[in-house]
N, C-alpha and C positions, 0 to 999 in steps of 0.2 A: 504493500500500500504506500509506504514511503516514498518510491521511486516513482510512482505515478501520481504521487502530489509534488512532486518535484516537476515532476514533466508539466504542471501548470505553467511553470515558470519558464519552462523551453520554449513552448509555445505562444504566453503569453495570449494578447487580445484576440487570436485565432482559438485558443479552447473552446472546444466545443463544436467547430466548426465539423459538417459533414454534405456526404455527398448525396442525401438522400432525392431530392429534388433531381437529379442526373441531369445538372445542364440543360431544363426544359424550363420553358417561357411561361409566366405568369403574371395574367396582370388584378393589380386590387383597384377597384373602384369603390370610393366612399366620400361619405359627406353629400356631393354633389345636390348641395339643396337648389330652391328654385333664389334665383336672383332678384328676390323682389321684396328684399327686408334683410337686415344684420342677421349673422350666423345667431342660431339660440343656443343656449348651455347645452342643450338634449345634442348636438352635432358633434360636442365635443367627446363624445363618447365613440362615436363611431371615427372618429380624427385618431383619438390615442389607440384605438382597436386597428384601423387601417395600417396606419402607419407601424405598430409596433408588431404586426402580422406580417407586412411586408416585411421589416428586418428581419425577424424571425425566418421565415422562407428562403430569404437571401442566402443568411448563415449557414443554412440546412442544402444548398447547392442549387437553386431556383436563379432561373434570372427574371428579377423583379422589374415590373412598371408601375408605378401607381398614376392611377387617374382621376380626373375630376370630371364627372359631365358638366355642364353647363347650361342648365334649362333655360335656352333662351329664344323659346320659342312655345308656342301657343296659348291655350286662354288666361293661364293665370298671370303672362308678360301682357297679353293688353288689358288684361284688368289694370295690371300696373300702370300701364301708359295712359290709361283714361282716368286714374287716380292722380300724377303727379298733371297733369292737363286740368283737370279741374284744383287744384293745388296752387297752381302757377297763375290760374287764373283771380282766385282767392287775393294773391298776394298781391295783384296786380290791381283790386279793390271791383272786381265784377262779379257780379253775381255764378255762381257755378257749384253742380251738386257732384260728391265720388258716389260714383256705382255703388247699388247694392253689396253687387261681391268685388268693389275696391277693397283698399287698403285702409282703415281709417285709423291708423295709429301715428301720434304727434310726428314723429321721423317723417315721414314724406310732407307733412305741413312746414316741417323745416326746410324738406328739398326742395319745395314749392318755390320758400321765401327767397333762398338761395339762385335757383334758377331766374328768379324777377331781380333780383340785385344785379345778375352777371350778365344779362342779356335785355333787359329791358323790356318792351311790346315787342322784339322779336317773333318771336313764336304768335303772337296774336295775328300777325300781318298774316302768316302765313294762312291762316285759317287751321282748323279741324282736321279737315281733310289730311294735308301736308303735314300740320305740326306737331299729331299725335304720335304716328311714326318716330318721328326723332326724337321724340320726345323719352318714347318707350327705349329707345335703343341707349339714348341717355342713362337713363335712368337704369337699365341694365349692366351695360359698362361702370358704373356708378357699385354699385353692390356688387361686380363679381370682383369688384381692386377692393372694395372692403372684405369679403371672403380670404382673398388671398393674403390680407392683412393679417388675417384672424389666425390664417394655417400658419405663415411667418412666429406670431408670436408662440404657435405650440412646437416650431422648430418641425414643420411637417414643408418637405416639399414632392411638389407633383412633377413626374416624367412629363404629364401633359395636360393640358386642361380643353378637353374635349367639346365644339359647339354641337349642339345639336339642331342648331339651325342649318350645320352643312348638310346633315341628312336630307332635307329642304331642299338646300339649292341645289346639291348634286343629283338630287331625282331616286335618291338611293330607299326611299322609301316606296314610291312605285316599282322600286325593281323589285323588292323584295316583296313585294303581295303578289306579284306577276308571278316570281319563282313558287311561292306558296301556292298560288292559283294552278300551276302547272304542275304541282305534289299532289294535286286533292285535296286542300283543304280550306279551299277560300267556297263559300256560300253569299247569293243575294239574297235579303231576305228584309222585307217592308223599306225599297229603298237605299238601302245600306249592303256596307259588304262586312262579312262577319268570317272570322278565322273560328274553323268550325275544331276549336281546339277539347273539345268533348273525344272526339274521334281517337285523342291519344291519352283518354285518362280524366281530362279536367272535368272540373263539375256540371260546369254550361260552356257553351260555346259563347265569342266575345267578337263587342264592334270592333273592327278595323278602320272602313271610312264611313264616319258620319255619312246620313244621309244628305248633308248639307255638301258631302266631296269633302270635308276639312278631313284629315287622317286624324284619327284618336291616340292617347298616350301608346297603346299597346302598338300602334303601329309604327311607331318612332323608335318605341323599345326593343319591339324583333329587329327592326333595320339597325341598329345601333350593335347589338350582340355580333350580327350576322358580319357586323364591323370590326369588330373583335376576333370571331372566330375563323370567317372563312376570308375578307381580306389583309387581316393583318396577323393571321393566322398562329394564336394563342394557344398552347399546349393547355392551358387551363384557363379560367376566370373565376374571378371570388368578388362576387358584388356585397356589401355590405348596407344593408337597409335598415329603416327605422322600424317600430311596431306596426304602424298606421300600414306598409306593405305588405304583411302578412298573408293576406289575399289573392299577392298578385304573384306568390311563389309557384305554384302548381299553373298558373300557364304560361311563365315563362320558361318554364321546365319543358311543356307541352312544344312552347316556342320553336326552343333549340332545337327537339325533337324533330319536328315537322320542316325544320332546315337540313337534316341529312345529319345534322350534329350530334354525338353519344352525349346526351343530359348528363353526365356524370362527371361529365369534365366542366359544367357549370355549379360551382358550389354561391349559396345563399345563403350567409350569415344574418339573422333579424339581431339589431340589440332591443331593448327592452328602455320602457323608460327612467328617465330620471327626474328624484326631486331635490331641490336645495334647501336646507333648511341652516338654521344657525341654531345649535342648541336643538330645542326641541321645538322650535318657529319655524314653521315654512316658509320660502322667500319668497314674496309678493310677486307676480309680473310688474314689469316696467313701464310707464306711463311712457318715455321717451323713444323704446324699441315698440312698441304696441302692445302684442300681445305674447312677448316673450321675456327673458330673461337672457342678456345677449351673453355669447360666448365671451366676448370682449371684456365683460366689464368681470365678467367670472376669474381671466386670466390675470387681470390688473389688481385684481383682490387678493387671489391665492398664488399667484405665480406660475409658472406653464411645471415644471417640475412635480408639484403637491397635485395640481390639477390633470396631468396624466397618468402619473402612479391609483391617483383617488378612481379614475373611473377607467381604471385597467384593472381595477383590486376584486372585478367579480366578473362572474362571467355573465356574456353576453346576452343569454336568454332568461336571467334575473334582473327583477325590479331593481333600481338600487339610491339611496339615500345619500347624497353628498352633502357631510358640514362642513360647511366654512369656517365654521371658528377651528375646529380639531384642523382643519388643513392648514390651517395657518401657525398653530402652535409649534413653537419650536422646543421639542421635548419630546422623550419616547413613547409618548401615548400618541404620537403621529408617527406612523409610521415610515411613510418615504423620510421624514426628517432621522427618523432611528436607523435608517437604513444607511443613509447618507453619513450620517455620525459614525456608522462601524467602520464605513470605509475611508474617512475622514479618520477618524482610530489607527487605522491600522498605517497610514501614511504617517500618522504621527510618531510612531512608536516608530519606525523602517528609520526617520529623520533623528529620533533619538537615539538611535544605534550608532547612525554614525558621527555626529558630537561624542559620542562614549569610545572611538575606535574602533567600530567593530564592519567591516570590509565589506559595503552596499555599494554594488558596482549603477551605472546610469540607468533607469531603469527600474529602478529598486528592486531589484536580484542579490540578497544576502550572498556574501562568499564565506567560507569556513567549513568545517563539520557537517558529515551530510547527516538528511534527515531523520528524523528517528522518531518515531509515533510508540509512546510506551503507556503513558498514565489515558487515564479516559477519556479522560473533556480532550486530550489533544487527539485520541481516535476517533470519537465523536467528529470531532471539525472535518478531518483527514474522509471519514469516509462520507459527508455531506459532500463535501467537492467536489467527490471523485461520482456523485451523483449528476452531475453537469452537464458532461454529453449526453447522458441519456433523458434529460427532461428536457432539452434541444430537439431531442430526436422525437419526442412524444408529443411535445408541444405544437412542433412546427404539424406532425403528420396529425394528431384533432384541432387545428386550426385554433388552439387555445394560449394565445401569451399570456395572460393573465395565471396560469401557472407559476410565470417566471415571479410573480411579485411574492407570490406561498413563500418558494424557494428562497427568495433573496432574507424573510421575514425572520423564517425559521434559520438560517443560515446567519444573519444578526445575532439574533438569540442564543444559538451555541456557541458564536464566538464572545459575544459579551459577557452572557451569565453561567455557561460552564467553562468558560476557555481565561479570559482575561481577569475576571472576577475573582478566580479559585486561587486564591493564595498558594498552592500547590503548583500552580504554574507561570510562576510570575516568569515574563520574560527577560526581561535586561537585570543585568545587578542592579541591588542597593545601592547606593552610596556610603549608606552607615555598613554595609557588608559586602564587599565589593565583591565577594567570593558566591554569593549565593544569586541565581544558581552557577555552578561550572561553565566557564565560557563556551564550553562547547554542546553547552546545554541551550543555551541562550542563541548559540549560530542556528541549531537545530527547530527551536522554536520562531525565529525571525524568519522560516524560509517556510514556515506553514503559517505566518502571520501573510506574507508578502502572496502567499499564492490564496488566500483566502481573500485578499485586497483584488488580486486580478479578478476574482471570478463575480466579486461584487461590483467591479468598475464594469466587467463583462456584460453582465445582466442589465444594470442602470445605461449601457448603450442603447440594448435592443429594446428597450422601451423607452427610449427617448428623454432620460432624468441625468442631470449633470450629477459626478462622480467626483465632490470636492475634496482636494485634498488636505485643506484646512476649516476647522471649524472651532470660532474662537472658544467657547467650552470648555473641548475638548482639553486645549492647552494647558488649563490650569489643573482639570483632573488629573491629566497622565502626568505631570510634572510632578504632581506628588505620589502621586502611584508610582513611579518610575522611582522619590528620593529615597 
C-alpha cells in the first residue's frame, strides 16, 4: 500500500486519470435557458453538474465539448420583443400595454428606460412593424452576454454556444421532418403535421408544424440533436434539463430513435429543484429579476467556490435546500470551507517542513525515508486514496460527480480527526522535543501528508472549487500544533 500512495506523488494532478471513455467524443449540453430574463439560482445547478460532468468525462478518457443552446428563436423571444416595445414605449411617456404572456418583471422596465436614454424616438420612427424585430434581437443579445457573464463568474466555459435560430435559416428543420416523413413517421392530422412518435414507445404522438406552418419546440429539438449526432457526428450526448422537462424525455428518446440513431447513446440527466433559504427562511423572489432569484446575485453573496460545491453536494434527481448563511460560514460546519482548510493544512504543514530542514523538492514532493503506513489513522488515510481511481472510474461511468464531494468530505475527516489530530501521529518535531517523532518518521508521514494534498487539490479541480494553499487560520493552529 505504501508504494502506491507514493505513486500519488509520481503522478501527481494526473491520478486518477483513465482511459475508460476510449478517445470517443462527447458533448454536454446544459443550462441553455431561454434568453429573455437573468440566469435564476435553479440554472446554477445544472452549471456546476454540467460542467463538473464534463471534467469528470474528460479525466476518464472522453473528448469533451460543452455546449450552450441559445433559445433565440420563437414565441417566448417575441413575447420578449413585444415586452421591451411596449417598455420602451413606456419610457418614452406613451401610452402602451406588455402582453398577456410578456415579461412583466421590473428588469425589462429598466431595459425599456435604458433603451429611450441611448436611442431616443429611434425605434418609434420606425414603427411596429420594423422596430419590434430589432428590438427582440436587442434584447436577446442583451441577456445571452449577461448569461455568459453569469457562467464566467462560476468559472464555466463553453466549446460553443449554439443558435438555434440557425436551424431557421439553414432550413435544417425542414430537412429533418422531410427525413422523418421518409422513415414513417410524420402524420397530417386537423391541419398540422404531427411526429407520430407513439409508433416507437411514446405515450401520444406530438405536433411538429403548427397548423399555422410555424414548427413547434419538438421540431427545432429533433433538428438540433440530428445536429449533434448525424452532422457533427457525436459518439454520445448528455443533455442536462431542468424538472419542468421531465415530459419531454420519452420523445426525444423516441426522436433519436426514429433518426436511425441507437437512443442509448443519448443520455438525459433531469436535476431537481432548488430552494434558498437563510437559516430556516426561505429566500423571497426578487422584485428586480421578476420572478426569480438571479444566479448573479447568488454568486456575489456566497462566492462561485461554496456555491458549486453546495449544489454538487446531492444528487441530481433530489430536491435540494441551499443556505446561504452555512455557505458563507467560514468554519467546519461548511463544508467546501472544511475541505479547503484540509488542503490548505496540508500545504501548510509541507511549508513547515521545510523552514525545519526537512528536503520538499518544487512541487511539494517530501524527499527522505520512504513511506511507511504502520499505526491506523495513517492506514486509514493511505487506503482512502488509494480509493481515487476507482471513484473516477465509477463516477464518470453513472454520470454522478457529486460523489467526488462524499469522497473529498470523508477524506477531510480522516485526515483531520484521525490522522493530524491523534497525538500519536504528530508529524514534524516539537521544538521543546526535537526528537519526537524520529526524522524518519516524520519524512514518512510528510509524503502521505503531501499525497493526500494532491488528491484533494485533484478532486477541488474537477468540480471547479479553488485549492488554497493558505488559509489565515490555519497559521496560527499549526504553529502551535507544530511548537
Amino acid at each position: 500500500m505504501a508504494r502506491q500512495v507514493e505513486r500519488i506523488l509520481d503522478v501527481g494532478s494526473d491520478y486518477g486519470r483513465n482511459t475508460q471513455g476510449g478517445d470517443k467524443t462527447v458533448q454536454v449540453e446544459f443550462v441553455s435557458a431561454n434568453p429573455t430574463e437573468r440566469l435564476h439560482a435553479g440554472s446554477g445547478r445544472a452549471a456546476a453538474l454540467g460542467d463538473s460532468l464534463a471534467n469528470l468525462l474528460a479525466c476518464s478518457g472522453w473528448r469533451v465539448e460543452r455546449e450552450y443552446l441559445v433559445n433565440d428563436a420563437g414565441s417566448r423571444q417575441e413575447a420578449l420583443g413585444q415586452t421591451i416595445w411596449a417598455r420602451y414605449q413606456q419610457a418614452l411617456g406613451r401610452a402602451a400595454e406588455v402582453p398577456k404572456d410578456g415579461y412583466h418583471g421590473e428588469y425589462l422596465t429598466e431595459f425599456g428606460r435604458r433603451l429611450a436614454e441611448e436611442h431616443g424616438d429611434e425605434f418609434l420612427k420606425l414603427g411596429a412593424t420594423q422596430a419590434v424585430p430589432k428590438l427582440t434581437r436587442i434584447g436577446i443579445e442583451h441577456f445571452v452576454a449577461l448569461h455568459k457573464a453569469d457562467m464566467d463568474a462560476l468559472g464555466v466555459r463553453y466549446d460553443r454556444w449554439f443558435r438555434e435560430q440557425s436551424l431557421h435559416d439553414e432550413e435544417k428543420i425542414e430537412q429533418v421532418v422531410n427525413l422523418l416523413q421518409e422513415r414513417g413517421f410524420v402524420a397530417g392530422r386537423e391541419g398540422a403535421v404531427w411526429f407520430v412518435s407513439s409508433a416507437l414507445g411514446d405515450d401520444k404522438d406530438n405536433v411538429l408544424i403548427r397548423s399555422s406552418g410555424v414548427p413547434g419546440y419538438l421540431a427545432a429539438d429533433i433538428a438540433y440533436h440530428y445536429d449533434k449526432f448525424v452532422r457533427r457526428g457525436f459518439d454520445r450526448v448528455i443533455d442536462i434539463w431542468g424538472a419542468d422537462h421531465q415530459g419531454h424525455v420519452s420523445r426525444m428518446k423516441a426522436a433519436v430513435q426514429a433518426l436511425g440513431v441507437d437512443p442509448e447513446r443519448l443520455t438525459i440527466i433531469i436535476h431537481q429543484l432548488v430552494t434558498l433559504r437563510r437559516g430556516q427562511e426561505i429566500v423571497k423572489l426578487s422584485k428586480r429579476a421578476g420572478n426569480i432569484v438571479a444566479l448573479a446575485d447568488v454568486i456575489e453573496e456566497v462566492g462561485k467556490d461554496a456555491f458549486r460545491w453546495f449544489f454538487l453536494s446531492r444528487s441530481p434527481d433530489s430536491h435540494m435546500e441551499f443556505d446561504l448563511d452555512l455557505a458563507k460560514k467560514q468554519s467546519k460546519e461548511n463544508p467546501v470551507y472544511y475541505v479547503q482548510y484540509s488542503h490548505a493544512r496540508c500545504a501548510s504543514i509541507l511549508r513547515k517542513a521545510q523552514e525545519r530542514g526537512f528536503a520538499v523538492a518544487e512541487g511539494g514532493r517530501p524527499q527522505g525515508a520512504p513511506l511507511v503506513l504502520e499505526h491506523p489513522a495513517e492506514l486509514a488515510l493511505g487506503r482512502h486514496l488509494l480509493r481515487y481511481p476507482e471513484l473516477i472510474s465509477d463516477a464518470a461511468a453513472q454520470l454522478a460527480p457529486h460523489h467526488l464531494t462524499f469522497y473529498a468530505l470523508d477524506l477531510a475527516n480522516i485526515l483531520n480527526a484521525r490522522f493530524y489530530e491523534n497525538s500519536e501521529c504528530r508529524v514534524l518535531p516539537s521544538e521543546n522535543n526535537p526528537g519526537t517523532p524520529p526524522r524518519e518518521v516524520s519524512e514518512s508521514r510528510l509524503k502521505l501528508v503531501a499525497a493526500t494534498k494532491q488528491v484533494l487539490e485533484n478532486i477541488l479541480g474537477l468540480i471547479g472549487v479553488s485549492a488554497p494553499e493558505r488559509m489565515e487560520r490555519l497559521e496560527a493552529e499549526d504553529d502551535e500544533a507544530a511548537g
